[in-house]
C-alpha beads as a LAMMPS data file, in Angstrom:
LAMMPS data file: protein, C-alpha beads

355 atoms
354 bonds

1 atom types
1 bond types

-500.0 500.0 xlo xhi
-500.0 500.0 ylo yhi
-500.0 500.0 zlo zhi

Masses

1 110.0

Atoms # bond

1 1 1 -29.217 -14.682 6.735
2 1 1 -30.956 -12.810 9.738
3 1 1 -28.105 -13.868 11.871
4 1 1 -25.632 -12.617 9.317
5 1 1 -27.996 -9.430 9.562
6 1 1 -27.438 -9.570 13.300
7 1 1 -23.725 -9.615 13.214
8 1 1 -23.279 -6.882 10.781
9 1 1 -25.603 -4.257 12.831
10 1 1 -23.567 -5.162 15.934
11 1 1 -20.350 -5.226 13.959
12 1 1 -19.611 -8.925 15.517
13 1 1 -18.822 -10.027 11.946
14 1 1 -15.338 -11.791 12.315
15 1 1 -14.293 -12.277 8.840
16 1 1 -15.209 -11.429 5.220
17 1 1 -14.315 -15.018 4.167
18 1 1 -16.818 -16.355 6.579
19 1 1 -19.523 -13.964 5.060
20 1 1 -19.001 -14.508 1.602
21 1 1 -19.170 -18.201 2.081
22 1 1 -22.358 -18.251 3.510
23 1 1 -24.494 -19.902 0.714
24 1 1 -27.629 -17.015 1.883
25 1 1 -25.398 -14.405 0.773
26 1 1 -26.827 -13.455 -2.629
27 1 1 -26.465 -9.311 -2.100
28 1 1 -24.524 -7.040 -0.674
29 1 1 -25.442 -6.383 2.754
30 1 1 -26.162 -2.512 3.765
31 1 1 -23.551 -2.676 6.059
32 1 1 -21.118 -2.725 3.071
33 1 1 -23.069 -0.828 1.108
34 1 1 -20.647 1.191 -1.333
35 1 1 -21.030 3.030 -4.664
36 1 1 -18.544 2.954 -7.541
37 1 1 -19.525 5.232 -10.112
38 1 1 -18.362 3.360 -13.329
39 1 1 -17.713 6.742 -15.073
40 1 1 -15.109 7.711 -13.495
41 1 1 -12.743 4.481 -14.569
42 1 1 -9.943 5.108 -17.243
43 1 1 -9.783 3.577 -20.389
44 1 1 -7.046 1.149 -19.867
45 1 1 -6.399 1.184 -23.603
46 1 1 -5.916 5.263 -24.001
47 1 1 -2.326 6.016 -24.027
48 1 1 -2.496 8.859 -21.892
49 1 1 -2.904 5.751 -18.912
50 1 1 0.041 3.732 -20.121
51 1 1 1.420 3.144 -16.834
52 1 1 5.459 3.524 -16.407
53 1 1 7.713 0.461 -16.262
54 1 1 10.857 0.778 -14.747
55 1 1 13.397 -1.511 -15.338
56 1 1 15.409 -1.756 -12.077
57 1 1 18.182 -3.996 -13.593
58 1 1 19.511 -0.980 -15.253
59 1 1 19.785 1.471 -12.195
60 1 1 21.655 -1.783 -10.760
61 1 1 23.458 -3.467 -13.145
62 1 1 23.149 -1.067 -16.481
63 1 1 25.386 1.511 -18.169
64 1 1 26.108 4.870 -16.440
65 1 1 24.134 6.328 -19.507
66 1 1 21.128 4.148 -18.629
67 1 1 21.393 4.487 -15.033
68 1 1 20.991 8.177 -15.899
69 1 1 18.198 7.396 -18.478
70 1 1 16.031 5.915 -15.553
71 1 1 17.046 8.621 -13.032
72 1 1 15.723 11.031 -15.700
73 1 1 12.632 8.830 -15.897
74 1 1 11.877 8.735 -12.781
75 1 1 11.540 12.777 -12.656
76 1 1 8.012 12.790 -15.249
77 1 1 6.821 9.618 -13.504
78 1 1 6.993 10.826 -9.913
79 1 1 5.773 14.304 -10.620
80 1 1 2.873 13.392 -12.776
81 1 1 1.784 9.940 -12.032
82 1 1 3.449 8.647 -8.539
83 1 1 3.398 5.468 -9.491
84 1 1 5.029 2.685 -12.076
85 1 1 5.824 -0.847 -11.844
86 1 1 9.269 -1.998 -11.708
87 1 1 10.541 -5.011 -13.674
88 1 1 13.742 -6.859 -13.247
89 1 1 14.126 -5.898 -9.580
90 1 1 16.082 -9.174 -8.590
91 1 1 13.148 -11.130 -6.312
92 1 1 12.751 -14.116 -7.671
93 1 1 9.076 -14.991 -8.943
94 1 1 9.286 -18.160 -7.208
95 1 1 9.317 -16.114 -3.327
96 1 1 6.895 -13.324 -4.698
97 1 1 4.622 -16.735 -5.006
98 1 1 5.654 -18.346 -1.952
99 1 1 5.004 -15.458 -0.293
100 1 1 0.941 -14.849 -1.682
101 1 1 0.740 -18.578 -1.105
102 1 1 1.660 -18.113 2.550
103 1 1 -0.643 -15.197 3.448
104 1 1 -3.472 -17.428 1.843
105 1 1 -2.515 -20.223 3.735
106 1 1 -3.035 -17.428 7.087
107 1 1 -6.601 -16.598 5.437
108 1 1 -7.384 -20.423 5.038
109 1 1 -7.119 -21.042 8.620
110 1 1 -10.517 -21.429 11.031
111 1 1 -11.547 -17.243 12.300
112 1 1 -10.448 -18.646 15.798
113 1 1 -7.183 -19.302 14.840
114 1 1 -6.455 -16.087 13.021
115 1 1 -8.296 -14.118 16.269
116 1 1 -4.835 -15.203 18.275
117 1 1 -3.148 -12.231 16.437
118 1 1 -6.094 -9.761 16.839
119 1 1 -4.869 -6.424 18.551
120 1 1 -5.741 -2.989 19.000
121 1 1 -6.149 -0.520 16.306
122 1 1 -1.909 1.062 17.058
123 1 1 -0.057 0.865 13.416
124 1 1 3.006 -0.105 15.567
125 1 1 2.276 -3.024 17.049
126 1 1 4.018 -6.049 16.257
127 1 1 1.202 -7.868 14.188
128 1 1 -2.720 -7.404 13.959
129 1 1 -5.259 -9.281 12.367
130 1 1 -8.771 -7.732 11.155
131 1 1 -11.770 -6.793 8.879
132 1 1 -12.789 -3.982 7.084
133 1 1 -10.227 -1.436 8.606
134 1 1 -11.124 -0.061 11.922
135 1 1 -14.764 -1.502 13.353
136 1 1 -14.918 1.308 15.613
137 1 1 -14.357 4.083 13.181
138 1 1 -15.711 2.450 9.910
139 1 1 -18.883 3.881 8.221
140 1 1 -18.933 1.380 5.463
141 1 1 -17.481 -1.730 5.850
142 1 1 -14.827 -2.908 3.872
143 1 1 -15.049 -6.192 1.998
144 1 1 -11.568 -7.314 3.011
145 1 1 -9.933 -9.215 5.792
146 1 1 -6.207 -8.437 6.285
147 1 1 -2.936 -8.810 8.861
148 1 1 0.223 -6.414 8.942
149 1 1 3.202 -7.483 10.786
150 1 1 6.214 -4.946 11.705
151 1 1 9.133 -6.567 9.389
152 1 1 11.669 -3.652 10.373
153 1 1 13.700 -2.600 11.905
154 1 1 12.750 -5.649 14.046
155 1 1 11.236 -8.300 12.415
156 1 1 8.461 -10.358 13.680
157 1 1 6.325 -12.616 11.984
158 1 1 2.681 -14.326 12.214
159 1 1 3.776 -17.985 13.532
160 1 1 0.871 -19.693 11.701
161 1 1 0.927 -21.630 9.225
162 1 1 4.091 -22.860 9.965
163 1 1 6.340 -21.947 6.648
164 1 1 5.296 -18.121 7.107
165 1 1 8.066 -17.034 9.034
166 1 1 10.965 -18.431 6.491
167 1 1 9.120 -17.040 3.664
168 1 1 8.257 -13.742 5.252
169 1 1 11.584 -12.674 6.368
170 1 1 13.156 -13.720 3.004
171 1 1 10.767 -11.609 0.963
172 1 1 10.787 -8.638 3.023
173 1 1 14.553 -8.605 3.158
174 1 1 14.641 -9.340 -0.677
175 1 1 12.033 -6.181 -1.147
176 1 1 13.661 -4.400 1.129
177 1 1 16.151 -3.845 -0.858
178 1 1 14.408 -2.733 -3.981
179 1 1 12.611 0.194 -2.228
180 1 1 16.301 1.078 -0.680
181 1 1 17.180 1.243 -4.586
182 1 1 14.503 3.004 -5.268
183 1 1 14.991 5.684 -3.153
184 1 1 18.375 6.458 -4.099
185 1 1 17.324 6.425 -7.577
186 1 1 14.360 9.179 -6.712
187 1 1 17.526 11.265 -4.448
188 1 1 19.318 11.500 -7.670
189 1 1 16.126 12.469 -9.956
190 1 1 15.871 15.224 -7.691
191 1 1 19.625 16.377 -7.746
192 1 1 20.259 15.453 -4.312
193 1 1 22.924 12.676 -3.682
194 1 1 21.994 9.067 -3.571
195 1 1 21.916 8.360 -0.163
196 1 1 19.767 11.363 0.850
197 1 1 16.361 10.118 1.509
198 1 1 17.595 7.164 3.008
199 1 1 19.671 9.417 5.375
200 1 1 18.133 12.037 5.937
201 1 1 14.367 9.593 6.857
202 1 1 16.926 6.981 8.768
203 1 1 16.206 4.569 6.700
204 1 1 18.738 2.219 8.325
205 1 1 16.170 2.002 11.071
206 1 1 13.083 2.760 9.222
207 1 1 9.893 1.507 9.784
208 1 1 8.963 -1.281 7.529
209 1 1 5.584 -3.803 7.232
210 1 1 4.356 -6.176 5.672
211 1 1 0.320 -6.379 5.073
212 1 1 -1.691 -8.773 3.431
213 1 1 -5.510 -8.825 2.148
214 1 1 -7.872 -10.707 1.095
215 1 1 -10.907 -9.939 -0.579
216 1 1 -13.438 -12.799 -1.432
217 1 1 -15.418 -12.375 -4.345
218 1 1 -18.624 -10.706 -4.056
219 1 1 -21.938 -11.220 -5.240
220 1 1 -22.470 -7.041 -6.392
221 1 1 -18.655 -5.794 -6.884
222 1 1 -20.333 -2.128 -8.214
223 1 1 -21.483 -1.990 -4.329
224 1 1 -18.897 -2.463 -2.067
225 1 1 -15.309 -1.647 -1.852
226 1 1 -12.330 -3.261 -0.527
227 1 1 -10.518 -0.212 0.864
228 1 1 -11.531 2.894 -0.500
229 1 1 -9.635 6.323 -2.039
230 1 1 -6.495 6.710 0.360
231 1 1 -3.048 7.677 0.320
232 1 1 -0.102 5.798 2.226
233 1 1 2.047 7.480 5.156
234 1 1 5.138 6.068 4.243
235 1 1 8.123 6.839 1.869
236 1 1 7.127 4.109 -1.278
237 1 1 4.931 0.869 -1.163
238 1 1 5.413 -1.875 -2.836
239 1 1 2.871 -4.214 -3.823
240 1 1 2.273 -7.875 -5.354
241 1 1 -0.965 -9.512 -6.167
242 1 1 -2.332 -12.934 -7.424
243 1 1 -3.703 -13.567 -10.364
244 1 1 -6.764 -11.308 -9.747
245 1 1 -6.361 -7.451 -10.416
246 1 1 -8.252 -4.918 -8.058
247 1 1 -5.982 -2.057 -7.783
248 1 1 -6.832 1.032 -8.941
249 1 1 -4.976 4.303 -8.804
250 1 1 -6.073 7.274 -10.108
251 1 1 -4.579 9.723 -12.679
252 1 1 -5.823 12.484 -14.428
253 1 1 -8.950 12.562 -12.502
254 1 1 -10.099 8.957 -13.497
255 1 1 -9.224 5.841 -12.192
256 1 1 -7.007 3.014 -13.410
257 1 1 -7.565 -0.708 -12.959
258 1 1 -3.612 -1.441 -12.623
259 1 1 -1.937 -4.933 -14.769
260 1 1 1.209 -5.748 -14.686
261 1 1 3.570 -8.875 -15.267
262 1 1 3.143 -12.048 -12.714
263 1 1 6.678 -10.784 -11.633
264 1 1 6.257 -7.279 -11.226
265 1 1 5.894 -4.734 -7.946
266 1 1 3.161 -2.183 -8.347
267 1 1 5.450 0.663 -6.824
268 1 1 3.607 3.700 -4.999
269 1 1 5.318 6.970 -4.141
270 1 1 3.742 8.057 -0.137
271 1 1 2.735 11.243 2.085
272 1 1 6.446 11.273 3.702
273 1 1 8.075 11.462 -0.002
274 1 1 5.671 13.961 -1.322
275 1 1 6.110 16.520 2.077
276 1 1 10.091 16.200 1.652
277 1 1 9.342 17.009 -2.088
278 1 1 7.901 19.820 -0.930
279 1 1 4.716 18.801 -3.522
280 1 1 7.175 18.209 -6.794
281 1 1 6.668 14.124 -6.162
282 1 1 2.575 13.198 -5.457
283 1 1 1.642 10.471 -3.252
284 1 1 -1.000 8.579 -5.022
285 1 1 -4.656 8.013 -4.390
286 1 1 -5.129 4.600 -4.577
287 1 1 -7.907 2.022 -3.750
288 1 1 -9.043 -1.457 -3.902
289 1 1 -12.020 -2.778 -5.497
290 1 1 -13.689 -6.242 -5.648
291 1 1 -14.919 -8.597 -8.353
292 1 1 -17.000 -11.613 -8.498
293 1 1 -15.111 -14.224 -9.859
294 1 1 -12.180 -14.877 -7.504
295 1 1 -10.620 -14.094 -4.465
296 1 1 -7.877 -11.453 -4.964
297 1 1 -5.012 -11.439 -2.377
298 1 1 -2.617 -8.754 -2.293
299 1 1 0.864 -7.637 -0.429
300 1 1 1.854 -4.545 0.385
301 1 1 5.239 -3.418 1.662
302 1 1 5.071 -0.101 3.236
303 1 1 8.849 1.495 3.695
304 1 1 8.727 4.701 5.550
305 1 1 11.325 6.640 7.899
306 1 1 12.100 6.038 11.541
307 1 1 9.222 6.801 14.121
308 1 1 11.312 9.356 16.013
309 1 1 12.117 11.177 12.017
310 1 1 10.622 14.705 11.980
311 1 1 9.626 14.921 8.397
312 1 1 9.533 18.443 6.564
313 1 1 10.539 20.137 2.852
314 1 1 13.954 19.418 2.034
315 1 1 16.041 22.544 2.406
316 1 1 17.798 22.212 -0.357
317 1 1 14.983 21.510 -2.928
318 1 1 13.361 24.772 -1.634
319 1 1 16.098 26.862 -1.971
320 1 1 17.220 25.953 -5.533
321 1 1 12.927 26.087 -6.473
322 1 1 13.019 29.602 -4.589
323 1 1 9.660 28.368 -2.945
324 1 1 8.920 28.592 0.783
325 1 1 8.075 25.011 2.474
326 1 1 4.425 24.048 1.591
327 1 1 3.947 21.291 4.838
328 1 1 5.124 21.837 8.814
329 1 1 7.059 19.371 10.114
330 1 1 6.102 16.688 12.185
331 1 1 7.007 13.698 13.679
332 1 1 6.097 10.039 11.423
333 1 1 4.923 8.855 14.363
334 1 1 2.169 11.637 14.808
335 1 1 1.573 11.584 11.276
336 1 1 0.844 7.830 11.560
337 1 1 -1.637 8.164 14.466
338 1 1 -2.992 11.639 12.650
339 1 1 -3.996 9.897 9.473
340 1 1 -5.480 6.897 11.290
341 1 1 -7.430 8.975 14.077
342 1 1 -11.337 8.934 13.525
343 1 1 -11.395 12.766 12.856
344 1 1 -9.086 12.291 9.496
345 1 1 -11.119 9.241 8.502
346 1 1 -10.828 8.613 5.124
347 1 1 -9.427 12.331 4.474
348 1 1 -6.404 14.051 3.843
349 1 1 -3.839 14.270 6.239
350 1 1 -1.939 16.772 4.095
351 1 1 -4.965 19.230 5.559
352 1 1 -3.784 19.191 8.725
353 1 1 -0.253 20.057 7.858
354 1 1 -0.263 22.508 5.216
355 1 1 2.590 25.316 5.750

Bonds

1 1 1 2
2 1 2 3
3 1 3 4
4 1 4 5
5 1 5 6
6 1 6 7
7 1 7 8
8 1 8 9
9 1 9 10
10 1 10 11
11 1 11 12
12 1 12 13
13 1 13 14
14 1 14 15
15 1 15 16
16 1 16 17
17 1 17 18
18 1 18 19
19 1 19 20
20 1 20 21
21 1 21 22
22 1 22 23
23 1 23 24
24 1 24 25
25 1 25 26
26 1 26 27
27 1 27 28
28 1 28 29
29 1 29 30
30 1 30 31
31 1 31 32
32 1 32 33
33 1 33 34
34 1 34 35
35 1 35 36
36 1 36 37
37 1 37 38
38 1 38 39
39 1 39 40
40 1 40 41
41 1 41 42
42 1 42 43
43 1 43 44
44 1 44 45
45 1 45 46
46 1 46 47
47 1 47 48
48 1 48 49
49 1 49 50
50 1 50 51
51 1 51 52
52 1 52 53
53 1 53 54
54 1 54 55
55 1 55 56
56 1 56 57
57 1 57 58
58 1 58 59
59 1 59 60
60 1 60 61
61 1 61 62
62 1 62 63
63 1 63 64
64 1 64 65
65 1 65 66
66 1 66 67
67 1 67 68
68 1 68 69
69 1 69 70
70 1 70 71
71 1 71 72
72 1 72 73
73 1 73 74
74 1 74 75
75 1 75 76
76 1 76 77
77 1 77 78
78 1 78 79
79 1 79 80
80 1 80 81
81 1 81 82
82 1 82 83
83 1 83 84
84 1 84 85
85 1 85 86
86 1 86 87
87 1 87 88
88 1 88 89
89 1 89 90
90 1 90 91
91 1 91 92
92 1 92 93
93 1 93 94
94 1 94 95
95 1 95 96
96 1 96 97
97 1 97 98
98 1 98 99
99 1 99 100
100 1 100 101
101 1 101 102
102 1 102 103
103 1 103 104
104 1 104 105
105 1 105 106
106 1 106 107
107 1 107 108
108 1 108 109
109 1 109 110
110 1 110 111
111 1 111 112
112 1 112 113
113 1 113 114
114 1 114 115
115 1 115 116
116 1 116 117
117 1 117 118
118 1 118 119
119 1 119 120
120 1 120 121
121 1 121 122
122 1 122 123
123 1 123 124
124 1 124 125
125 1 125 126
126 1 126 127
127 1 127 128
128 1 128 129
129 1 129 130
130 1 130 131
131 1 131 132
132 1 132 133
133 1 133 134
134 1 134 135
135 1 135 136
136 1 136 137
137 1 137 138
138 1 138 139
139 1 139 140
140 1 140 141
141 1 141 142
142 1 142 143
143 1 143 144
144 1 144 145
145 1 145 146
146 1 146 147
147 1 147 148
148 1 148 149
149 1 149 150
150 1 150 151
151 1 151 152
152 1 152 153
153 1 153 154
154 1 154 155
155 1 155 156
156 1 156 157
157 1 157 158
158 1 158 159
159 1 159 160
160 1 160 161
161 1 161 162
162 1 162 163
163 1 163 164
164 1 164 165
165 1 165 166
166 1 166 167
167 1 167 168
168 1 168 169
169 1 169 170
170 1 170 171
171 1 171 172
172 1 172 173
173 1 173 174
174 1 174 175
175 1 175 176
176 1 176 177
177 1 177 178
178 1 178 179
179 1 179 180
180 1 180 181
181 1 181 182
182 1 182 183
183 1 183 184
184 1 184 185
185 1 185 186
186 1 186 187
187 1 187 188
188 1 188 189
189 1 189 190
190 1 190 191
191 1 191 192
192 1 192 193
193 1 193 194
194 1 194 195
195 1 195 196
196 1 196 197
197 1 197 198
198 1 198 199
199 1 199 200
200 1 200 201
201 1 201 202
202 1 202 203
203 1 203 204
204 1 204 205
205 1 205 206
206 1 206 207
207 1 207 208
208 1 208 209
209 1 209 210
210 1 210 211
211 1 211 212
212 1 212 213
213 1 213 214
214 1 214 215
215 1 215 216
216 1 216 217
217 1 217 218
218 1 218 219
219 1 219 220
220 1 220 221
221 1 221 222
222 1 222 223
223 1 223 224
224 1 224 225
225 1 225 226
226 1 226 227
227 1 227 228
228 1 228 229
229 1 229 230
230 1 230 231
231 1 231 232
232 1 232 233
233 1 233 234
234 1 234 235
235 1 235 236
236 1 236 237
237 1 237 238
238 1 238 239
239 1 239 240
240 1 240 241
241 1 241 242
242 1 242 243
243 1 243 244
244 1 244 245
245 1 245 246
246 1 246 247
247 1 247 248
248 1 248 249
249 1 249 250
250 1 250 251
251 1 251 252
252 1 252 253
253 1 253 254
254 1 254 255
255 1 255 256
256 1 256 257
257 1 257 258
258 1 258 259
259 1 259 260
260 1 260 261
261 1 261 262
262 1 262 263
263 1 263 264
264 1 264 265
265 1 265 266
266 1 266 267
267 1 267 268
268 1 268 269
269 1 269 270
270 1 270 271
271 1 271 272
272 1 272 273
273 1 273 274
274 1 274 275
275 1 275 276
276 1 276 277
277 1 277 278
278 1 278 279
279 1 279 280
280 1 280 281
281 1 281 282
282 1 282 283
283 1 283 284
284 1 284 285
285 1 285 286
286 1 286 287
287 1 287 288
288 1 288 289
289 1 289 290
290 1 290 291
291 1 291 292
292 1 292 293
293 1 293 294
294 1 294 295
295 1 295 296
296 1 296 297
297 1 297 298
298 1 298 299
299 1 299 300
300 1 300 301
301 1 301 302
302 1 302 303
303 1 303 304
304 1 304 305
305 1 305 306
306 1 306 307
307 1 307 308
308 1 308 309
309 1 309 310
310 1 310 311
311 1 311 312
312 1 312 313
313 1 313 314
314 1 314 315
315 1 315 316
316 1 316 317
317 1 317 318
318 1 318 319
319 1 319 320
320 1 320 321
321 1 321 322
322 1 322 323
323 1 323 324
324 1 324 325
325 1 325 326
326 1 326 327
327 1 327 328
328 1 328 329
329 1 329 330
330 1 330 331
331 1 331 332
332 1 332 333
333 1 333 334
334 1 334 335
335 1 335 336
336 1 336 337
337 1 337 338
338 1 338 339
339 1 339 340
340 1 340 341
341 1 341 342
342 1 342 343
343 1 343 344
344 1 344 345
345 1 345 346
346 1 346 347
347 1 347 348
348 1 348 349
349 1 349 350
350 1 350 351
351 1 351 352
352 1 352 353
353 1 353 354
354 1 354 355
């Protein structure tokens, strides 16, 4: 245990898996050292934290009049929640599973293996493999190991274990095109036409990953974390999970341990979709917490514009709301590196931006 000690201080640990399968580990180390305060957890059963289920098959295959039902939806879910899971999207169950089995099969292999595809800390780069979230930045370590790979507009892919590849570009093709149905759906909640967001973000070129993590269980889940309160920079995440929840996103001041069906994508609205908003949609605070029972592995699929898109208030939605632009505009790109730059650690970029 002292040279587990050893590694933490110096912040040579490789891996969380490696950690938590030390047979010494009995506590949480003080390098991980993280409060929850149970308090401040919804009760799942109170009906004011039903979470919204949208079923896409009927803004794809339905009626006009429930095509317009969901659009109509979509406008109470977006402004007051931000989040919902969608149902009957059209990726089959069998991929999402392929597709957790694969990043396990990643995780499985020996820390000197996975260290091939370790990187520096730039969003952009093709692939990166890591722990807690930046080593050089991180107060608290983070009990989770994870990789993102850049799936668009090129793809790439981790090349180990072998089947990765095949299964990777499937799925995020396949997902792919349930956020692109997404966001036409949110254009038309918002009076705008369909294509809009996708058009006016260059979606056709947008920036697209695909990042999985794994979190190992943990001998005192009430004091550690597996990434803590955040918001994404994209447009909309989408997210799958094994059979072990951990999500939590918060609502009405408390937060909700998220469930949903095997076949379901936990569906996130981001900071790009709330600035062209101009506030009306919220990008929501999310985090991940840990349990000691299982290891939980989840997928997320960030969709956000093209680097080069400037992002700012929609014209349009300002004028018809009468209400001056609330953000400045500013490049994705710089917004990426902004939120992920050790003076906005683990705060709001929206800060830095207000109009």
């Amino acid at each position: 245990m002292a040279e587990v000690a050893q590694a933490l201080e110096t912040s040579n640990v490789t891996s969380i898996k490696s950690l938590a399968e030390s047979a010494a580990l009995n506590s949480v180390p003080s390098a991980y050292a993280f409060n929850i305060n149970p308090n401040d957890e919804a009760d799942p059963n109170d009906p004011e934290f039903a979470i919204p289920i949208v079923d896409m098959s009927l803004l794809t295959s339905g009626s006009p009049d429930q095509r317009a039902k969901i659009v109509r939806d979509l406008v109470k879910i977006c402004e007051e929640w931000g989040f919902f899971i969608a149902i009957n999207h059209g990726v089959p169950e069998s991929l999402m599973k392929a597709m957790i089995d694969a990043c396990h099969g990643f995780f499985s292999l020996p820390d000197e293996e996975k260290k091939e595809f370790k990187s520096g800390n730039d969003v952009l780069e093709m692939f990166k493999y890591g722990t807690s979230y930046n080593l050089a930045l991180d107060k608290v370590l983070l009990w989770r190991d994870f990789f993102k790979v850049r799936t668009h507009p090129e793809f790439y892919s981790l090349y180990k274990p072998a089947s990765f590849s095949e299964v990777s570009l499937e799925f995020s093709r396949r997902s792919r095109e349930v956020a692109l149905e997404i966001t036409k759906a949110i254009s038309e909640s918002l009076g705008l036409e369909p294509n809009y967001i996708h058009d006016k973000m260059n979606m056709d070129r947008g920036l697209q990953m695909l990042a999985g993590n794994y979190y190992p269980p943990c001998p005192q889940p009430e004091h550690a974390i597996g990434i803590p309160h955040h918001t994404d920079h994209g447009l909309v995440t989408l997210l799958i999970q094994n059979e072990m929840t951990g999500l939590q996103v918060e609502h009405n001041g408390k937060w909700l341990t998220v469930n949903g069906p095997p076949n379901g994508f936990f569906v996130n609205l981001a900071d790009q979709m709330q600035i062209l908003t101009n506030g009306k949609y919220k990008s929501v605070m999310h985090r991940a917490t840990v349990n000691n029972k299982a290891t939980r592995i989840s997928i997320a699929i960030p969709h956000g514009p093209s680097i080069d898109t400037t992002i700012a208030p929609a014209p349009e939605l300002c004028e018809r709301e009468g209400q001056p632009p609330k953000y400045l505009a500013m490049n994705y790109k710089e917004y990426i590196q902004l939120q992920q730059s050790g003076k906005n650690y683990m705060k709001s970029t929206f800060d830095h931006i207000l109009a």
